[in-house]
C-alpha positions in Angstrom: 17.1 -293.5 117.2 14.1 -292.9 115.3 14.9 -289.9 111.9 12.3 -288.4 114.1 14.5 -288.6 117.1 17.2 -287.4 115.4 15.7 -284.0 114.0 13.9 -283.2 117.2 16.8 -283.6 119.5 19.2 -280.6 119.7 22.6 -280.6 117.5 25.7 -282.0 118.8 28.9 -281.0 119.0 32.5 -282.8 118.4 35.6 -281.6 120.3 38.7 -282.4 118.8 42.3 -282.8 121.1 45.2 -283.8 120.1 46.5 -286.9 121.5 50.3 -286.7 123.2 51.5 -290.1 124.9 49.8 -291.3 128.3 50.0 -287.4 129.7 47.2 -286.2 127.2 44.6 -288.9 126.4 41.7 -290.7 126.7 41.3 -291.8 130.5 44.6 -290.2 131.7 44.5 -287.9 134.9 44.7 -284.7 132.5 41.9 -285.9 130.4 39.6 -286.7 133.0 40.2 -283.3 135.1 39.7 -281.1 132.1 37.1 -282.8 130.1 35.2 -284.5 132.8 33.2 -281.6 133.5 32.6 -280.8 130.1 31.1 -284.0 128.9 27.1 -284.2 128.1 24.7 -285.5 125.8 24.8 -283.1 123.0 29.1 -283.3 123.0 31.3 -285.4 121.6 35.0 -285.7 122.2 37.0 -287.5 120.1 41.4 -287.6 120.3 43.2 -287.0 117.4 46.5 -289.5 116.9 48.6 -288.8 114.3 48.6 -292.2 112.6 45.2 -293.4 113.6 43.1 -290.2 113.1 40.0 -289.3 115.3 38.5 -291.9 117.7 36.1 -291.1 120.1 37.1 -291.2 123.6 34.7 -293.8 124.8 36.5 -296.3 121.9 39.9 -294.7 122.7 39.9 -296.2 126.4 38.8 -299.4 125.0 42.0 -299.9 122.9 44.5 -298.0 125.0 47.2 -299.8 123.1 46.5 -296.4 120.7 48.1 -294.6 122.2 51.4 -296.5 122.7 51.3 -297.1 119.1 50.3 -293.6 117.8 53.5 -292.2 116.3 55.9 -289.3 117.2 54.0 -286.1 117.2 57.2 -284.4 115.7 57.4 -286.7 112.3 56.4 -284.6 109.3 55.0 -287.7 108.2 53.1 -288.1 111.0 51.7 -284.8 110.3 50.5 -285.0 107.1 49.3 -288.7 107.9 46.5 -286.5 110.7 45.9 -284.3 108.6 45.0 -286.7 105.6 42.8 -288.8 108.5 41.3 -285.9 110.1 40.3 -284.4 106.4 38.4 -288.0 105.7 36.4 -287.6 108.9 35.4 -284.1 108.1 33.9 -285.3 105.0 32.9 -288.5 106.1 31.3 -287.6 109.5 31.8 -283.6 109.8 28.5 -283.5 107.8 26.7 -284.9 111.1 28.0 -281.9 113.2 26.7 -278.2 113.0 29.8 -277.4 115.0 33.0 -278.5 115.2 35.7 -277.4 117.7 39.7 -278.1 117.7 41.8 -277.4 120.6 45.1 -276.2 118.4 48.5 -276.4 120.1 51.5 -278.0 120.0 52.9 -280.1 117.1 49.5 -280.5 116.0 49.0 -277.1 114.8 49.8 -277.7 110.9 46.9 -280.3 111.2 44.5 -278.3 111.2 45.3 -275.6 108.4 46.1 -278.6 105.7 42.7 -280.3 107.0 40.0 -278.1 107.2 40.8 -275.7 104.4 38.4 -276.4 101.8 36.1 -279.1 103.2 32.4 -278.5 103.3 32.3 -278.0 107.2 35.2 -275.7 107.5 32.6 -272.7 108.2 31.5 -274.9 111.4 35.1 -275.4 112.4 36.0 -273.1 115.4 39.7 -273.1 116.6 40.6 -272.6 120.2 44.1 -271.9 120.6 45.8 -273.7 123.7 48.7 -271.6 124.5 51.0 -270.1 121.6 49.8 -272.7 118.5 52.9 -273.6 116.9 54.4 -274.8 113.5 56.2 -277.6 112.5 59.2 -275.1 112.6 58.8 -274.1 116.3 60.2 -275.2 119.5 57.5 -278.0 120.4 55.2 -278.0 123.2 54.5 -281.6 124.6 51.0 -282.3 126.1 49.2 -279.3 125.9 50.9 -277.6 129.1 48.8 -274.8 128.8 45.2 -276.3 128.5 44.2 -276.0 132.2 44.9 -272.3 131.8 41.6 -270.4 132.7 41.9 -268.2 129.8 41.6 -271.9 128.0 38.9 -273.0 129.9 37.2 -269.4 129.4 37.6 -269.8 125.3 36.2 -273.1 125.3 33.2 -273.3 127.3 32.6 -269.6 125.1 33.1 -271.5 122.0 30.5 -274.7 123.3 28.2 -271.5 124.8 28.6 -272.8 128.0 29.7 -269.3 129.5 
């Protein structure tokens, strides 16, 4: 794509989810059903592994061993190992976005406090919570059970002003 290209076409937008086993990723039933109808040229959705960071979902189904390999969501270190990840592709690539939106829930939750704070595109950052977001502390929520709540779907396609 031409730089001409580039500052004629409208501004995308990354969508960040937090990756949980074979239940909640890339390709899985869940996945598909919720994002499917969400996907278009001007988003991108990326999962967010503990261990391995952000990957785009196009890349995640390519090397699905990912997400056999990811890491416990409830290690601390696993925690601050996505955080430290996700914080590097805020400043690396978080430039390239004018918005960025996390789903936050689950074990994930401390993620996103420890990475955005600070960064130069935490004023694009929007949060949508999933449920009840929850600490490290908390009882932990596995997969997102909440996501295909319609008060969910309602806050997101507000937040991607699709409603």
């Amino acid at each position: 794509m031409s730089v001409l290209e580039t500052l004629m076409s409208s501004p995308r937008t990354a969508l960040i989810v937090p990756v949980e086993g074979a239940s909640l990723c890339p390709g899985s039933d869940r996945w598909e059903a919720f994002f499917g109808g969400l996907r278009g040229t001007r988003l991108d959705v990326f999962g967010l592994y503990p261990i391995v960071g952000l990957m785009h979902e196009r890349d995640a189904r390519r090397a699905p061993h990912h997400v056999a390999a990811h890491g416990t969501m409830k290690d601390k270190a696993a925690i601050e190992e996505g955080a430290v990840r996700l914080r590097t592709w805020l400043y690396a690539d978080g430039p390239s976005y004018p918005q960025i939106v996390f789903l936050a829930g689950g074990p994930l939750a401390p993620i996103w406090s420890r990475a955005v704070g600070g960064t130069p595109v935490a004023s694009r950052v929007k949060l949508v919570s999933v449920g009840g977001a929850r600490g490290a502390g908390a009882a932990v929520m596995q997969g997102l059970p909440r996501l295909e709540n319609s008060i969910t779907c309602t806050r997101l396609l507000h937040v991607l002003g699709r409603a």
